[in-house]
C-alpha positions as MATLAB code, in Angstrom:
seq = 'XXXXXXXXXXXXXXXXXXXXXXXXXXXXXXXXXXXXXXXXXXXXXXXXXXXXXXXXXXXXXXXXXXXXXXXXXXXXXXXXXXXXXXXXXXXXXXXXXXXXXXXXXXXXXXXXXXXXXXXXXXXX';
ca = [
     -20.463  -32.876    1.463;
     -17.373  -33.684   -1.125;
     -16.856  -31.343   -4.140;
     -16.511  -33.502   -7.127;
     -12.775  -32.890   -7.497;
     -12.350  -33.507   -3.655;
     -14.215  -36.983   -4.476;
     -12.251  -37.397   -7.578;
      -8.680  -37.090   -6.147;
      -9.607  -39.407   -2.975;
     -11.026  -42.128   -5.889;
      -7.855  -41.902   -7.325;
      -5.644  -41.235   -4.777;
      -3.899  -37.876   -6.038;
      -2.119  -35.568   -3.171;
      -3.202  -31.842   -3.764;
       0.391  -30.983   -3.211;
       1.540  -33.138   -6.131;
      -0.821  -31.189   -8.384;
       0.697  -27.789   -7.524;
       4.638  -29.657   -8.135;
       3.058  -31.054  -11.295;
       0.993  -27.839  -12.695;
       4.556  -25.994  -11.726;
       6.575  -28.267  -14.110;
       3.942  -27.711  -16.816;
       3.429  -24.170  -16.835;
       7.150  -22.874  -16.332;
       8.249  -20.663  -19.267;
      10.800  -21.872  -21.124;
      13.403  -20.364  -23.646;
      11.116  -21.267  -26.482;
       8.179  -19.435  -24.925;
      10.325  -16.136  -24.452;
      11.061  -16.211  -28.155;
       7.480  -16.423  -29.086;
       6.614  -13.920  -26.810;
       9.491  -11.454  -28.235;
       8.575  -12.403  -31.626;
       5.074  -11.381  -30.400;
       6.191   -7.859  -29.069;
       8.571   -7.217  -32.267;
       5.422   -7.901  -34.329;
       2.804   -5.378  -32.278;
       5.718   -2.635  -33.237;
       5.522   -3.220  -37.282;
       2.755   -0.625  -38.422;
       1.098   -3.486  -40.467;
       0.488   -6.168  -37.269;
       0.895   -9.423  -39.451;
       0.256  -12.606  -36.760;
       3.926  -14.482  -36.753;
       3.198  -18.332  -38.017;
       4.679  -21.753  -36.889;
       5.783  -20.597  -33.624;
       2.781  -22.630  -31.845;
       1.063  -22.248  -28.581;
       3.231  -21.081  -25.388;
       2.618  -21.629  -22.052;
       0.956  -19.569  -19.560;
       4.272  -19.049  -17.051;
       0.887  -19.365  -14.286;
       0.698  -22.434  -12.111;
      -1.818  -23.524   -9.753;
      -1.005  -22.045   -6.502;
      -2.173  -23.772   -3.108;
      -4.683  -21.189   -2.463;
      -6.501  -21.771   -6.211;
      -6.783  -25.718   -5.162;
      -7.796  -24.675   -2.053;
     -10.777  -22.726   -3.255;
     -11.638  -25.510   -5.887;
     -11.172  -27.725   -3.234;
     -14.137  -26.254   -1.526;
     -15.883  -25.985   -4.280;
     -15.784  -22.056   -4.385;
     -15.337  -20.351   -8.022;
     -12.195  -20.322   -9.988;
     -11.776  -18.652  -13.399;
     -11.596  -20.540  -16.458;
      -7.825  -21.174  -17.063;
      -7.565  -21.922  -13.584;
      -9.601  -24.876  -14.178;
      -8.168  -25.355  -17.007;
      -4.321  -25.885  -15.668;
      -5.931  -27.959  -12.828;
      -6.755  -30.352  -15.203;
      -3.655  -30.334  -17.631;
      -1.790  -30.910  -14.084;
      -4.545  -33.773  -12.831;
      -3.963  -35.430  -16.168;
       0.100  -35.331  -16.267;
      -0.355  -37.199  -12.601;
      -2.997  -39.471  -14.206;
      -0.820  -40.277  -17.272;
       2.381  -41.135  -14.875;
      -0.123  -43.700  -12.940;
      -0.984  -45.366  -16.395;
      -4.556  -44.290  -16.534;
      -6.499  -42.736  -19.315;
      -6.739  -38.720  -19.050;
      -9.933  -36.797  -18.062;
     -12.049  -33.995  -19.298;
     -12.915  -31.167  -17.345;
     -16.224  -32.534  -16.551;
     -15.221  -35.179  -14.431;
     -13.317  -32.348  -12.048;
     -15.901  -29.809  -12.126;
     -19.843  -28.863  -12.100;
     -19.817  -26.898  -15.312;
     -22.852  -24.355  -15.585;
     -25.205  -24.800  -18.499;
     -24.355  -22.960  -21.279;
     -26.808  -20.254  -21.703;
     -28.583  -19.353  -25.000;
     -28.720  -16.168  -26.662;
     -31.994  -14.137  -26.297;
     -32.572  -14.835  -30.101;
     -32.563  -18.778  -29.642;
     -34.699  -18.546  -26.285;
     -37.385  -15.796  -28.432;
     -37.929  -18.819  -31.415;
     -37.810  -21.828  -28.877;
     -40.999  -20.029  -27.045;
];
């Protein structure tokens, strides 16, 4: 039986191995993430920790390795960002084919979210 992402990248013809090249080009640090990260550190020194602003979101520096796709692949569990660069590399390869991006649903069974004991206690 085909895992949904197996299913999904033989619907729309995507090679595993350009996903790793892909999530690779993505997730690479750059100079700009090194100076948010140092302005980071120099920050965490101060006594009074004051969050720098306008230096935006930097990347992870973590790509998908062969082995994560690998497990996905066969539908064993991956963390979270794992996932979550799968799909940011899925939908570069999708967006140089010309086709809309997807959400992490269509790659993944996502578990339920589960509800606090509080919410379960008034739904009885």
């Amino acid at each position: 039986m085909a895992t949904k992402l197996e299913s999904f990248f033989i619907e729309k013809k995507i090679d595993p191995r350009r996903v790793v090249a892909a999530s690779r080009q993505i997730e690479r640090l750059r100079r700009e993430d090194r100076s948010i990260k140092l302005a980071f550190k120099q920050a965490h020194r101060k006594e009074d920790f004051v969050r720098p602003t306008g230096l935006g979101e930097r990347r992870s520096g973590r790509p998908v390795c062969e082995v994560t796709l690998r497990k996905a692949y066969a539908g064993k569990p991956i963390s979270g960002p794992a996932k979550t660069r799968i799909l940011r590399a899925v939908n570069r390869l999708l967006e140089q084919k010309k086709q809309p991006p997807v959400a992490i649903t269509a790659l993944f069974d996502m578990p339920a979210p589960s509800r606090p004991a509080a919410a379960a206690a008034a739904a009885e």
